[in-house]
N, CA, C and O atoms as a Maestro MAE file, in Angstrom:
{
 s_m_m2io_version
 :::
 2.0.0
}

f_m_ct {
 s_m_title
 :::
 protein
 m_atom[212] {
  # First column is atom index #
  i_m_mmod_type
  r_m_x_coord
  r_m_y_coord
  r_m_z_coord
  i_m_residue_number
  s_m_chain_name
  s_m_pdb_residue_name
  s_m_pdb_atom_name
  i_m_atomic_number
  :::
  1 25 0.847 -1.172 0.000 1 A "UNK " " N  " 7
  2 3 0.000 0.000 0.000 1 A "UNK " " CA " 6
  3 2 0.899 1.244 0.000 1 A "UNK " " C  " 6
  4 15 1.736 1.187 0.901 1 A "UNK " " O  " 8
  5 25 0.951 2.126 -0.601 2 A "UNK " " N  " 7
  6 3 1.671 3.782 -0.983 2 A "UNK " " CA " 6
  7 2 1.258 4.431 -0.197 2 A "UNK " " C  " 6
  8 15 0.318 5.146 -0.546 2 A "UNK " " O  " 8
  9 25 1.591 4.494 0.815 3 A "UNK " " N  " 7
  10 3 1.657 5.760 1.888 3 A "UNK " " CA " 6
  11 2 1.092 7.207 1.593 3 A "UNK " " C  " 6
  12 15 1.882 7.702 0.789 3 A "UNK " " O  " 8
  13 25 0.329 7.892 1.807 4 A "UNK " " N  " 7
  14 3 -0.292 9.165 1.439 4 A "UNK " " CA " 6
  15 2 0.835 9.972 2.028 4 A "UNK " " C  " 6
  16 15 1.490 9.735 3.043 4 A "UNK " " O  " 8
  17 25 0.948 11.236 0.959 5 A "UNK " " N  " 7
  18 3 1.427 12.628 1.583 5 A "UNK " " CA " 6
  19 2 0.753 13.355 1.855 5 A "UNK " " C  " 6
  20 15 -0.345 13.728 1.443 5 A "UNK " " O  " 8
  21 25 1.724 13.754 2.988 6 A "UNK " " N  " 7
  22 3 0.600 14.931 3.788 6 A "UNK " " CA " 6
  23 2 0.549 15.991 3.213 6 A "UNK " " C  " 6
  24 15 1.498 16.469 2.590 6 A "UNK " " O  " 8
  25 25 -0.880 16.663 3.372 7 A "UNK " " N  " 7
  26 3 -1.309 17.622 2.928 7 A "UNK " " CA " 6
  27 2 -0.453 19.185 3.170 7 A "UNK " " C  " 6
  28 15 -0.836 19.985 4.024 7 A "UNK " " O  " 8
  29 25 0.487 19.390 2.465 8 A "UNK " " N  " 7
  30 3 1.339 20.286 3.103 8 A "UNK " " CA " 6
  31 2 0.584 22.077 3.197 8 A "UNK " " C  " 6
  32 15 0.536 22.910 4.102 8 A "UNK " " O  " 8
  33 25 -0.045 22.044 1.373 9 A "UNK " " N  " 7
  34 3 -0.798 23.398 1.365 9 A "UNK " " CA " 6
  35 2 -2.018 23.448 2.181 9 A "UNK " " C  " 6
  36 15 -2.561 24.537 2.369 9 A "UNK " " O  " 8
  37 25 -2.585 22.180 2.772 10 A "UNK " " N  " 7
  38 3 -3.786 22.845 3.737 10 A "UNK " " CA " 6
  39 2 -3.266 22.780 5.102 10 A "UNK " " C  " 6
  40 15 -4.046 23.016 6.024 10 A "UNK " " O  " 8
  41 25 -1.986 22.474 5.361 11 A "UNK " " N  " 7
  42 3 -1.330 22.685 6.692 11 A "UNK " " CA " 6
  43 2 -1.023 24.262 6.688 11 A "UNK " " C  " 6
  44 15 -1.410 25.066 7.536 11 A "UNK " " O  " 8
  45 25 -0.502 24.442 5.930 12 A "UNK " " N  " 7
  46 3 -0.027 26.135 5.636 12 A "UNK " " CA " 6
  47 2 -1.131 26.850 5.496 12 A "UNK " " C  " 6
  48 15 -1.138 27.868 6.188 12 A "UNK " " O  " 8
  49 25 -2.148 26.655 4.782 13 A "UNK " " N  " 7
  50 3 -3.470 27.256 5.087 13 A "UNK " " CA " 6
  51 2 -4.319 27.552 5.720 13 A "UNK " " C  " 6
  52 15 -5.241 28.340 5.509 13 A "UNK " " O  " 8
  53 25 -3.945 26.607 7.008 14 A "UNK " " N  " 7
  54 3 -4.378 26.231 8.196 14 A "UNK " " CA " 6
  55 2 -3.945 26.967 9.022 14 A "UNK " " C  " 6
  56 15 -4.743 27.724 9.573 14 A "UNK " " O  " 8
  57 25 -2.295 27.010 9.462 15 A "UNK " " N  " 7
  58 3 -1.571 27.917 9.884 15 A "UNK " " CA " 6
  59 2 -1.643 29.324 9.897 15 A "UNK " " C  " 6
  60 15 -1.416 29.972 10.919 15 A "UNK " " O  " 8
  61 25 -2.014 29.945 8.574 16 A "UNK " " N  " 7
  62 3 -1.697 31.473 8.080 16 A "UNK " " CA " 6
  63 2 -3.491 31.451 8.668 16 A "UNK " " C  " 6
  64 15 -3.662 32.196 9.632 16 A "UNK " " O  " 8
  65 25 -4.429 30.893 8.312 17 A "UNK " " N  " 7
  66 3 -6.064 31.291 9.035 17 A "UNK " " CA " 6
  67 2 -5.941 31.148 10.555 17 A "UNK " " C  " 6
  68 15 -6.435 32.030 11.257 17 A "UNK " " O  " 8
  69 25 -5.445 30.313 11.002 18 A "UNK " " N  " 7
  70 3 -5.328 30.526 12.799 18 A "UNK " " CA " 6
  71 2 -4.867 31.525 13.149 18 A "UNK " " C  " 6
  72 15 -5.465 32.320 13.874 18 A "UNK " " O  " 8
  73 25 -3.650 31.695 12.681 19 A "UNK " " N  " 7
  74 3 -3.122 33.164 12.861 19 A "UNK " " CA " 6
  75 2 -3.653 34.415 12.776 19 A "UNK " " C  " 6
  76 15 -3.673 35.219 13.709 19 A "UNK " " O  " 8
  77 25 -4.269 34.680 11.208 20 A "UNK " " N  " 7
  78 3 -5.159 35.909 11.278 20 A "UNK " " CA " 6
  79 2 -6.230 35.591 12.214 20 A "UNK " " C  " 6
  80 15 -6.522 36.398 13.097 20 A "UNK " " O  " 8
  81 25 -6.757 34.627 12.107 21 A "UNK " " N  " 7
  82 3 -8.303 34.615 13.152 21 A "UNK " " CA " 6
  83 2 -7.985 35.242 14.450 21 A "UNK " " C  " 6
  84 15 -8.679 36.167 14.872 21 A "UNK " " O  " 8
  85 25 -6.811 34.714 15.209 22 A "UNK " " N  " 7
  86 3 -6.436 35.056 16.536 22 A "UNK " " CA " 6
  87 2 -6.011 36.627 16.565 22 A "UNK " " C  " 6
  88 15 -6.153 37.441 17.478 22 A "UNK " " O  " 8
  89 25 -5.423 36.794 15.220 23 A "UNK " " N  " 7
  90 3 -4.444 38.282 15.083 23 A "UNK " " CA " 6
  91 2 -6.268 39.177 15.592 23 A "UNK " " C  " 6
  92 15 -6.454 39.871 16.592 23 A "UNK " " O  " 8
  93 25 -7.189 38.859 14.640 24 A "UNK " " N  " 7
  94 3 -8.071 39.236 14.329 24 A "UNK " " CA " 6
  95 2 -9.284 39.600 15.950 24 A "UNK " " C  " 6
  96 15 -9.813 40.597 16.442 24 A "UNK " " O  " 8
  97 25 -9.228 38.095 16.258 25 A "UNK " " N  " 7
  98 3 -9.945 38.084 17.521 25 A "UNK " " CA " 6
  99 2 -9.687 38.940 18.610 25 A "UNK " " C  " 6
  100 15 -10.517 39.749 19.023 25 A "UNK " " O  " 8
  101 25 -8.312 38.754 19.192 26 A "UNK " " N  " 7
  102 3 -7.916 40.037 20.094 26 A "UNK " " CA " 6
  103 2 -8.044 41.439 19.954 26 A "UNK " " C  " 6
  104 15 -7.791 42.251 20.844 26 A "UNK " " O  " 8
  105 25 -8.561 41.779 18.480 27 A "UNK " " N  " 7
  106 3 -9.401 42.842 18.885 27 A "UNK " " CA " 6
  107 2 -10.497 43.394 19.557 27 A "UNK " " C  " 6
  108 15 -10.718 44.578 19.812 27 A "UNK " " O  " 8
  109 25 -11.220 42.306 19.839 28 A "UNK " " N  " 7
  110 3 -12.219 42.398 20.171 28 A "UNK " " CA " 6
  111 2 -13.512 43.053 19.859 28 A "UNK " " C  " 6
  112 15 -14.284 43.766 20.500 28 A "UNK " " O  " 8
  113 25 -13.486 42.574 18.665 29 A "UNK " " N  " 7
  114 3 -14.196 43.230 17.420 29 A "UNK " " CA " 6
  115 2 -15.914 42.209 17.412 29 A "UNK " " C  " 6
  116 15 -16.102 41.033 17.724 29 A "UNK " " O  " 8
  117 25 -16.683 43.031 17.032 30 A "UNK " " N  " 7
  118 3 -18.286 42.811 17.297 30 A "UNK " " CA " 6
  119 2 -18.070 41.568 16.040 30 A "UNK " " C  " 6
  120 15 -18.086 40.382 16.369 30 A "UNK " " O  " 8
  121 25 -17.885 41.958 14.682 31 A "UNK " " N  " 7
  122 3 -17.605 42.012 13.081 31 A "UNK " " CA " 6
  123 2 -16.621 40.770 13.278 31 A "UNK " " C  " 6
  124 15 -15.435 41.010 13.505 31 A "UNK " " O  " 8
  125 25 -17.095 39.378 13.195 32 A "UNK " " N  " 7
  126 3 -16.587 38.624 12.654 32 A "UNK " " CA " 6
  127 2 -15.466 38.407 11.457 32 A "UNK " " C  " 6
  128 15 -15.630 38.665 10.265 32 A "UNK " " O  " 8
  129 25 -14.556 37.990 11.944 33 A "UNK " " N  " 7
  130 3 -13.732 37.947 10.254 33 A "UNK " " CA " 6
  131 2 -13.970 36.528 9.308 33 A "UNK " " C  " 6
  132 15 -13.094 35.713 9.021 33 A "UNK " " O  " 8
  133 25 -14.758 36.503 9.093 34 A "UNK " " N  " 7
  134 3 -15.566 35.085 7.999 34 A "UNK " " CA " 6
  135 2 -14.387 34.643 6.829 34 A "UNK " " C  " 6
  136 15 -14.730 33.597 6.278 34 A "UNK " " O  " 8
  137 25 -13.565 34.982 6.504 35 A "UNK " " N  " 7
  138 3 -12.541 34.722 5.932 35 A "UNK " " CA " 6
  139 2 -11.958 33.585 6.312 35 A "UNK " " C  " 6
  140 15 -12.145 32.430 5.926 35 A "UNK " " O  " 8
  141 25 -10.904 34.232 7.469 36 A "UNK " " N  " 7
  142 3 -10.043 33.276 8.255 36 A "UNK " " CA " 6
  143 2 -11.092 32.118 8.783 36 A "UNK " " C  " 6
  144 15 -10.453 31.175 9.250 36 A "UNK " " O  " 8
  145 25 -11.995 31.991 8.822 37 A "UNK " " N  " 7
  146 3 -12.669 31.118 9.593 37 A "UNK " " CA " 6
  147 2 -13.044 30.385 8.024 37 A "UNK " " C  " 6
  148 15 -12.732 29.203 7.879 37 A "UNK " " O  " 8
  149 25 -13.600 30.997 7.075 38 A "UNK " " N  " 7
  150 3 -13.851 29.841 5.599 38 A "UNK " " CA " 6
  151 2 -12.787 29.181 5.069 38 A "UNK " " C  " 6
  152 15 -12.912 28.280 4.239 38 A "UNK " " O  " 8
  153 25 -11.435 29.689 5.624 39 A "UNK " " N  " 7
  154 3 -10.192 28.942 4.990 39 A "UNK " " CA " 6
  155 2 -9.837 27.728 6.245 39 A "UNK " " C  " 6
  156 15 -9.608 26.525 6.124 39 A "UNK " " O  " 8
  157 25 -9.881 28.334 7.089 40 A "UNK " " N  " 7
  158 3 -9.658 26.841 8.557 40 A "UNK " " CA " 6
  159 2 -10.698 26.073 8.094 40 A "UNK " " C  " 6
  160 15 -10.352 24.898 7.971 40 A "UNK " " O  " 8
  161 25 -12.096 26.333 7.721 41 A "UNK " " N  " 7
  162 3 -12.649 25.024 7.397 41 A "UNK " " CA " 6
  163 2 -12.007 24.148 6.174 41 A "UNK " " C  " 6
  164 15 -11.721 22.955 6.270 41 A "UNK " " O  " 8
  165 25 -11.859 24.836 5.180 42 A "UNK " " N  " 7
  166 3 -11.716 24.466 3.804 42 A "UNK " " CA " 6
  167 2 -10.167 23.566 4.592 42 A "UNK " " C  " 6
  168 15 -10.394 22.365 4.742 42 A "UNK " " O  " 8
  169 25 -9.374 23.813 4.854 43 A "UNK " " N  " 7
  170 3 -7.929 23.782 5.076 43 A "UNK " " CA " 6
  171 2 -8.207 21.999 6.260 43 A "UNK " " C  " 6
  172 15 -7.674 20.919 6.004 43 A "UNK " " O  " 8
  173 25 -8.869 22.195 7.091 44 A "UNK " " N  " 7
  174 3 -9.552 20.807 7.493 44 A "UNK " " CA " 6
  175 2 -10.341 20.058 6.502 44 A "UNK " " C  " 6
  176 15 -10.049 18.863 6.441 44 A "UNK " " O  " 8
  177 25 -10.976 20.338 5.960 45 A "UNK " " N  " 7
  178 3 -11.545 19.854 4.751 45 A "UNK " " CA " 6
  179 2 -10.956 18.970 4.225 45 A "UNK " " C  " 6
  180 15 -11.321 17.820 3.980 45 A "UNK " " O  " 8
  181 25 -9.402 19.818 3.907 46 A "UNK " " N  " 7
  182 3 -8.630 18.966 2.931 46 A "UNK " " CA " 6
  183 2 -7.748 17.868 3.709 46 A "UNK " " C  " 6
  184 15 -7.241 16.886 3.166 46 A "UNK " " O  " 8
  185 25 -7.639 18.239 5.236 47 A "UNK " " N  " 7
  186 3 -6.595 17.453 5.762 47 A "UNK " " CA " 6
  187 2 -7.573 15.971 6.120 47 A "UNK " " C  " 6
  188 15 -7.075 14.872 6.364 47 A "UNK " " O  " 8
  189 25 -9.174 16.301 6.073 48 A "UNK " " N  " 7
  190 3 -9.793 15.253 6.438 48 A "UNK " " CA " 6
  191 2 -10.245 14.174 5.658 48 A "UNK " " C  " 6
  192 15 -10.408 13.033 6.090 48 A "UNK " " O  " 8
  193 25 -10.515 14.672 4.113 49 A "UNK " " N  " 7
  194 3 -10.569 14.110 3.138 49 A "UNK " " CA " 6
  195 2 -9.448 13.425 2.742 49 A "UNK " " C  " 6
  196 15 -9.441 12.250 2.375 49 A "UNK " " O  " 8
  197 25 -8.463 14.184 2.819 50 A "UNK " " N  " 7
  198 3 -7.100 13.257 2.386 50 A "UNK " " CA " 6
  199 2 -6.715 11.712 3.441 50 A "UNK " " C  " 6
  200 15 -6.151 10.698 3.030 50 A "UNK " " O  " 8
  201 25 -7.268 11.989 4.970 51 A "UNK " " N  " 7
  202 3 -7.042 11.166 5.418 51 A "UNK " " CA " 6
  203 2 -8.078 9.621 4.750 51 A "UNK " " C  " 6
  204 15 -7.806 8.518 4.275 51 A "UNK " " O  " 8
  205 25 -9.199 10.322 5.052 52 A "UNK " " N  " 7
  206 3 -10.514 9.479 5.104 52 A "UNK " " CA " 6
  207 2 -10.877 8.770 3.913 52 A "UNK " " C  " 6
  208 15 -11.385 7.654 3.799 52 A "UNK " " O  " 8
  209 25 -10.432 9.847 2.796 53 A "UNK " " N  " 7
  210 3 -10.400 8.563 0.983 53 A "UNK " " CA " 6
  211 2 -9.712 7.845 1.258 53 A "UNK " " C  " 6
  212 15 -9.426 6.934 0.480 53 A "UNK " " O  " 8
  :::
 }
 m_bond[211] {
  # First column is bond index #
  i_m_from
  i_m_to
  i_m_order
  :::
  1 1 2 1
  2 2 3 1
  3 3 4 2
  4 3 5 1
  5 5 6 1
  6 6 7 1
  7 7 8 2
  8 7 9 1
  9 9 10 1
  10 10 11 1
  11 11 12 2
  12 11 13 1
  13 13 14 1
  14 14 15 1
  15 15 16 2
  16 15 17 1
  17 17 18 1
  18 18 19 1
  19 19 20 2
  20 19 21 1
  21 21 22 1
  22 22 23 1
  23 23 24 2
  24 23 25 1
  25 25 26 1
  26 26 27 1
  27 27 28 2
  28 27 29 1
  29 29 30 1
  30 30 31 1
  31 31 32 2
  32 31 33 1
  33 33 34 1
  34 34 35 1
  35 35 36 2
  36 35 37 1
  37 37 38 1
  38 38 39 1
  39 39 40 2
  40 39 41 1
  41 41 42 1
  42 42 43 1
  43 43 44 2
  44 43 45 1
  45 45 46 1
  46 46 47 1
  47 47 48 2
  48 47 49 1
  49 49 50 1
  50 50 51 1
  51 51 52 2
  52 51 53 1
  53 53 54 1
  54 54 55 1
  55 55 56 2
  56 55 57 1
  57 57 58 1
  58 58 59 1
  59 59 60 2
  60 59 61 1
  61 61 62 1
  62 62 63 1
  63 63 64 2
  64 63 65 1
  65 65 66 1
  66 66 67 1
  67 67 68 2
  68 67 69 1
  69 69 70 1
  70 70 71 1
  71 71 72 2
  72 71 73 1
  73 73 74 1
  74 74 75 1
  75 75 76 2
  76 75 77 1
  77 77 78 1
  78 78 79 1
  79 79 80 2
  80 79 81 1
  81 81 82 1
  82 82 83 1
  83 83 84 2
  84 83 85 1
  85 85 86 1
  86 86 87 1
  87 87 88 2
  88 87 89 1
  89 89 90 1
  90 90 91 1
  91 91 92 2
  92 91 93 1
  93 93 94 1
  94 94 95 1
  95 95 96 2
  96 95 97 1
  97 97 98 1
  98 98 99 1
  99 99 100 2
  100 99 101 1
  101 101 102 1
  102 102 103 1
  103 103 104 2
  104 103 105 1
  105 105 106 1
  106 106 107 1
  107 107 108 2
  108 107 109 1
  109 109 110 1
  110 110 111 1
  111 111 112 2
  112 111 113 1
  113 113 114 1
  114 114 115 1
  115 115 116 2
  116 115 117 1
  117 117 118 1
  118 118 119 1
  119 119 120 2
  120 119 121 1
  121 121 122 1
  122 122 123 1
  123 123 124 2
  124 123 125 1
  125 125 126 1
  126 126 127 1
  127 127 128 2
  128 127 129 1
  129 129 130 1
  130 130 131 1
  131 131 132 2
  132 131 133 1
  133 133 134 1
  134 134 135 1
  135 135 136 2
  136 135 137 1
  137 137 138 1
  138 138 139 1
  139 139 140 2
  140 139 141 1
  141 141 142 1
  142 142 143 1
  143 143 144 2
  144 143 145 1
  145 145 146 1
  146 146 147 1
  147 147 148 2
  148 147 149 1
  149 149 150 1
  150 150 151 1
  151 151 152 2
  152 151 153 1
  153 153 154 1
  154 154 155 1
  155 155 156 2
  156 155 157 1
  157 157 158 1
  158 158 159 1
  159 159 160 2
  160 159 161 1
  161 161 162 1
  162 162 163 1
  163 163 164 2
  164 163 165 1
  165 165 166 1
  166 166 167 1
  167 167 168 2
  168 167 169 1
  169 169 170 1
  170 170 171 1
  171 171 172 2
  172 171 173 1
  173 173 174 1
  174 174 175 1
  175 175 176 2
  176 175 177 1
  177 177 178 1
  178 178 179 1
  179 179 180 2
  180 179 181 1
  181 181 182 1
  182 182 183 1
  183 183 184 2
  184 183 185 1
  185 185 186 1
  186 186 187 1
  187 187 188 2
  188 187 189 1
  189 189 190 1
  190 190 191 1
  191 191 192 2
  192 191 193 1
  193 193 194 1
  194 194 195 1
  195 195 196 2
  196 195 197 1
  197 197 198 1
  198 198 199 1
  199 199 200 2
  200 199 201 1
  201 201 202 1
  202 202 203 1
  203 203 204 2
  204 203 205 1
  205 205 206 1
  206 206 207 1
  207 207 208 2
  208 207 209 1
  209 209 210 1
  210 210 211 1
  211 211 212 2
  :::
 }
}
């Protein structure tokens, strides 16, 4: 069986959206940033699919 590679661009995608989300959150801002939060999903998305096919 061929060993899967890991998903390196939704690790990094993952990374750079946690970051802004948090950069983002400590403002303490009413105004959601829906961005960083649609790419952490998408970015799990991919790390979950890749596992789970």
């Amino acid at each position: 069986m061929a060993r899967k590679k890991f998903p390196m661009l939704a690790l990094i995608l993952l990374i750079f959206a946690v970051v802004w989300f948090a950069s983002e959150f400590y403002n303490l801002n009413i105004n959601l940033p829906w961005i960083p939060l649609i790419l952490i999903v998408i970015a799990l998305g991919m790390i979950i699919n890749r596992y789970t096919a």
